[in-house]
C-alpha positions in Angstrom: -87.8 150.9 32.5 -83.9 149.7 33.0 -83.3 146.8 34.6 -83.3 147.5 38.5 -86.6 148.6 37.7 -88.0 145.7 36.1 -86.8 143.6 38.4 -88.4 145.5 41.9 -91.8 146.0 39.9 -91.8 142.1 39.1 -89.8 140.4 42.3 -92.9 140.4 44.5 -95.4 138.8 41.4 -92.2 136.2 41.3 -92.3 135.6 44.4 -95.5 134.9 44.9 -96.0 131.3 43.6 -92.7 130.3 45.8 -94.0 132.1 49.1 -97.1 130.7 48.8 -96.1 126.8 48.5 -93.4 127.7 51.1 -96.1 129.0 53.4 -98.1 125.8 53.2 -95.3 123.4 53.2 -93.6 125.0 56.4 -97.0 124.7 58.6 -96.8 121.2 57.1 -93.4 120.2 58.4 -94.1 122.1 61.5 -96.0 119.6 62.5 -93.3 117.4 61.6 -95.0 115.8 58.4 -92.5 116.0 55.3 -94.3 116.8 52.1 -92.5 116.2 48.9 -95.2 116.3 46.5 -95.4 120.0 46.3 -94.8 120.4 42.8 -97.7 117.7 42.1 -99.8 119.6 43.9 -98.9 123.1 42.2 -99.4 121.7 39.3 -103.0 120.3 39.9 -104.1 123.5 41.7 -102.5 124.8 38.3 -104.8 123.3 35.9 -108.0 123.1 37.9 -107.7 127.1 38.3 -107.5 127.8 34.2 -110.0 125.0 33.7 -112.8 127.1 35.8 -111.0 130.2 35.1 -111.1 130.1 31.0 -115.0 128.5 31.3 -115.8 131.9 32.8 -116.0 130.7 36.4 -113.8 133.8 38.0 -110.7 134.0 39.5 -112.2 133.6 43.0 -114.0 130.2 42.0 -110.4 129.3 40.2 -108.3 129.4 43.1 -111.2 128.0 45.7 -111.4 125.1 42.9 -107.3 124.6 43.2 -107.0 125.5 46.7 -109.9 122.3 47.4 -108.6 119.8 44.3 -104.9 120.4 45.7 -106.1 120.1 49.8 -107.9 116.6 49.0 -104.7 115.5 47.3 -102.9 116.1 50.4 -105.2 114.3 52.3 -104.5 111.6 50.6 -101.3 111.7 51.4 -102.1 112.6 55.0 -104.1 109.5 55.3 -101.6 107.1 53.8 -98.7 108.5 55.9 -100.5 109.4 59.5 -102.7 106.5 59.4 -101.3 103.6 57.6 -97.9 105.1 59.2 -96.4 104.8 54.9 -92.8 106.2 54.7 -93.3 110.1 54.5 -91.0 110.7 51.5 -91.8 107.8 49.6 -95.7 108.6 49.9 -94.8 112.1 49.0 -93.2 111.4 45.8 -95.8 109.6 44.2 -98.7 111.8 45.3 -96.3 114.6 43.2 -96.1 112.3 40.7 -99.8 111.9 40.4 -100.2 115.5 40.6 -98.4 115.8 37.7 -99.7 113.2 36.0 -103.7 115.1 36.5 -102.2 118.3 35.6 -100.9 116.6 32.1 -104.4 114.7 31.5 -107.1 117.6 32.6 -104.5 120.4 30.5 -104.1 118.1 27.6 -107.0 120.1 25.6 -106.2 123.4 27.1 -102.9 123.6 25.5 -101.1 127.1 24.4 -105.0 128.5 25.4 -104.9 132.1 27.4 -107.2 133.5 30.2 -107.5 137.2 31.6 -105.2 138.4 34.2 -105.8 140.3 37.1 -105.9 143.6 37.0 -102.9 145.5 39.4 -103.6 147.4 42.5 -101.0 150.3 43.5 -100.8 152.0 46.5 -101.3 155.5 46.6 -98.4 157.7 46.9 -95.9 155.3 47.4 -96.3 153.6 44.0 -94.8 157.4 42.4 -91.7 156.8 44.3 -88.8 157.0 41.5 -87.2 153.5 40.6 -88.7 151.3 43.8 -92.1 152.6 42.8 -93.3 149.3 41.0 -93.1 147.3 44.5 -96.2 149.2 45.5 -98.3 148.3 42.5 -99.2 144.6 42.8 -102.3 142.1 41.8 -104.5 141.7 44.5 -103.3 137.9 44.9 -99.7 139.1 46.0 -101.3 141.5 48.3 -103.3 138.7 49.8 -100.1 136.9 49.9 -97.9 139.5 52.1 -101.1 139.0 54.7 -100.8 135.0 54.9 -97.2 135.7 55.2 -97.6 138.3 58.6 -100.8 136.2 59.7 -98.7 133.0 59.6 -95.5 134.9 61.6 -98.1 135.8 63.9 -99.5 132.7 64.8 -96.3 130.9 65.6 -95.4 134.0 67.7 -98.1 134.9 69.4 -101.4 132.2 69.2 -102.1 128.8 70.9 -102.3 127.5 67.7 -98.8 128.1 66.8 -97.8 126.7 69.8 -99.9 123.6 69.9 -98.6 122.8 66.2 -94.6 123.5 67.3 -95.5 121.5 70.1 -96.6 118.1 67.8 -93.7 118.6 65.5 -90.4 118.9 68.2 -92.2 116.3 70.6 -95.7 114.4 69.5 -95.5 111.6 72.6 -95.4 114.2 75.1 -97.9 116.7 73.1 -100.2 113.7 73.3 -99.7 113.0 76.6 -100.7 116.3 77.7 -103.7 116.1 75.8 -103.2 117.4 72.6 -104.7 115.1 69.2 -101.5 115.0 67.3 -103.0 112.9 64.0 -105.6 115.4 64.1 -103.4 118.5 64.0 -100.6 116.8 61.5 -103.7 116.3 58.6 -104.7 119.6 59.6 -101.4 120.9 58.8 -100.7 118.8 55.8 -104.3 119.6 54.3 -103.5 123.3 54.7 -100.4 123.3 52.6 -101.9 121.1 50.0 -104.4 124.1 50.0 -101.3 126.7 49.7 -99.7 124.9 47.0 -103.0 124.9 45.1 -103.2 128.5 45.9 -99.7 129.1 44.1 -100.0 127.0 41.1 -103.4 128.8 40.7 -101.7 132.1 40.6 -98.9 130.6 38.4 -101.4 129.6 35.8 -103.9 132.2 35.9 -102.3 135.4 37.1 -98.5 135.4 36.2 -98.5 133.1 33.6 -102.0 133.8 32.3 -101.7 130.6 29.7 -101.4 126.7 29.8 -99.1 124.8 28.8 -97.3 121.3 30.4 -94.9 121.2 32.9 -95.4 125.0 33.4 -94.8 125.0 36.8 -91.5 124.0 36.2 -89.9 123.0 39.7 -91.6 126.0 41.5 -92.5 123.1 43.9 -89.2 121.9 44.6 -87.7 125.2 45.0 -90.7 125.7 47.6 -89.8 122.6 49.6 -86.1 123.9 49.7 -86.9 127.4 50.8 -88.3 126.3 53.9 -84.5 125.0 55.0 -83.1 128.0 53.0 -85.2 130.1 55.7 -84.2 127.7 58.5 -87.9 127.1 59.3 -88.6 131.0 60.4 -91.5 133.0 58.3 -89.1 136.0 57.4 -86.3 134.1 56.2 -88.7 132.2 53.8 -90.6 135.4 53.2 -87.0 137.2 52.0 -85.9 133.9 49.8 -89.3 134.0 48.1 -88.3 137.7 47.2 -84.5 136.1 46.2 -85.5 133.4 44.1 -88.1 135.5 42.4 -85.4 138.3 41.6 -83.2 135.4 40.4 -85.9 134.6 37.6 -86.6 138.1 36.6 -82.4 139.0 36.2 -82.3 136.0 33.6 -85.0 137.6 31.7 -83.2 140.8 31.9 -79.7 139.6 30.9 -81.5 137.9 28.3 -83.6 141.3 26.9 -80.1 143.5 27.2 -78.5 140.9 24.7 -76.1 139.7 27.1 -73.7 136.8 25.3 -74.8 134.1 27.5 -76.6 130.8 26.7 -80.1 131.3 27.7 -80.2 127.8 29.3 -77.5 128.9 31.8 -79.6 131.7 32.6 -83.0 129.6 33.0 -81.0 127.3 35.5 -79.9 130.6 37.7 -82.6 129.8 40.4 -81.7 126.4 40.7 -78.2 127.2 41.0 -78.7 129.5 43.6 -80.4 126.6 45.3 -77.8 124.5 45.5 -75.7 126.9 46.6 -77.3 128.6 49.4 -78.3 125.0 50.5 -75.3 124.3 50.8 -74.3 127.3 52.6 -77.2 126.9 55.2 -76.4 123.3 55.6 -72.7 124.1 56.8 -74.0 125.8 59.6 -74.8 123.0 62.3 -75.7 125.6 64.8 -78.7 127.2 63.3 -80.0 124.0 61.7 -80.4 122.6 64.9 -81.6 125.7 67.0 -85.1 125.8 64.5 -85.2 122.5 63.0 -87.8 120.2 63.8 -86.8 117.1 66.0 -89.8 114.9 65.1 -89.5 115.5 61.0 -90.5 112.5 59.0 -91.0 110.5 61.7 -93.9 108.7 62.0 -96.2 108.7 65.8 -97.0 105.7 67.6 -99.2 106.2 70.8 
């Protein structure tokens, strides 16, 4: 397998913990409710899916166990922010930090221990295709994952749902006026990305990664929060920088397998470089920032 090859049979695995958390976090902010303790909740998901996960419990218990543990978390921060009106980033830091924190006590024992993978699923047919072949042969987690992603797209698009939640996060005074429980729909929201971010660190531990160890999620969480303003708030964009981000990761491996004579802690820092930079990039342009961002962001709701 060369490199090109390696890289399209592992982008979509990559991916997956990123697209997930992005997922989550952009029905979050949606509603205009800023999360920034993403990575504390990855990494609690994280350790609560290899706990039930190496006792035997099954993947399926594993990542309803992270998706749950990661969802209360959130609600914690849900109910400090949305009902004792706490400063949204603030809050969000120190529930990551807590995160974190779990994640380091509940793993301390588990430590360098390995679980069973899942097993992968290819497609008939399209999996034989020479060189792009290993796209079509994926765990059943990152097939799961390309459904949230169209099911998500579709709500915004097409649902009440996704108009009732657009509605809260551009203008929650006059979404309440008209009837609609804002407080209600922004813990909804916010408990439903806490869930997602479970979801990925579950995968990140237990399927990608099948082995603890501390800090393994490693920033996936930020890099989450920043893909949802790398895909200016829109389901395909973040979709196609999940798929970026995780081809990133996999060319530093590659580089690093084909001997290349670069310091392997350059290559390590690739996807947070490219964060910075297409940050940056997306930032500069004012027009499409404000066309899809979300007017009520951060801000708390008085009624």
């Amino acid at each position: 397998m060369n490199a090109v090859e390696f890289v399209l049979a592992g982008m979509l695995a990559a991916a997956t913990p990123f697209l997930l958390a992005s997922l989550g976090e952009l029905v979050a902010e949606r509603t205009g409710v800023l999360n920034l303790g993403v990575e504390g909740l990855m990494a609690f998901g994280a350790v609560l899916a290899f706990i039930i996960v190496y006792h035997a419990g099954g993947h399926f218990l594993g990542f309803l166990a992270a998706g749950a543990g990661s969802a209360a978390l959130s609600l914690v921060f849900a109910i400090v922010t949305l009902g004792f009106r706490a400063n949204q980033v603030a809050t969000g830091l120190a529930i990551g930090i807590l995160g974190q924190g779990l994640s380091a006590l509940f793993g301390k024992t588990y430590e360098s221990l390995t679980v069973r993978g899942l097993p992968k699923l290819a497609l008939p047919w399209l999996s034989d295709i020479p060189v792009v072949g290993g796209l079509f042969t994926q765990d059943v987690v990152v097939w799961l994952s390309l459904a949230a992603t169209l099911a998500i797209w579709a709500m915004f698009a097409y649902t009440k749902a996704g108009l009732v939640i657009r509605a809260v996060g551009e203008n929650p005074k006059a979404a309440h006026a008209i009837g609609y429980p804002v407080i209600a729909v922004r813990i909804a929201g916010v408990t439903f990305g806490g869930a997602m971010a479970g979801f990925a660190g579950a995968y990140a531990a237990v399927v990608y990664t099948p082995l603890w160890a501390d800090g393994m999620i490693a920033g996936r969480g930020w890099i989450a929060i920043a893909l949802v303003v790398f895909g200016t708030w829109l389901t395909g964009r973040i979709f196609l920088g999940a798929c970026l981000f995780g081809a990133v990761s996999l060319l530093a491996l590659a580089a690093q397998a084909t001997g290349l004579d670069v310091p392997s802690q350059l290559l390590s820092s690739l996807p947070y470089l490219v964060t910075i930079i297409v940050l940056g990039i997306i930032s500069s342009d004012r027009r499409m920032m404000q066309l899809n961002g979300i007017a009520s962001l951060g801000d708390p709701f008085e009624h």
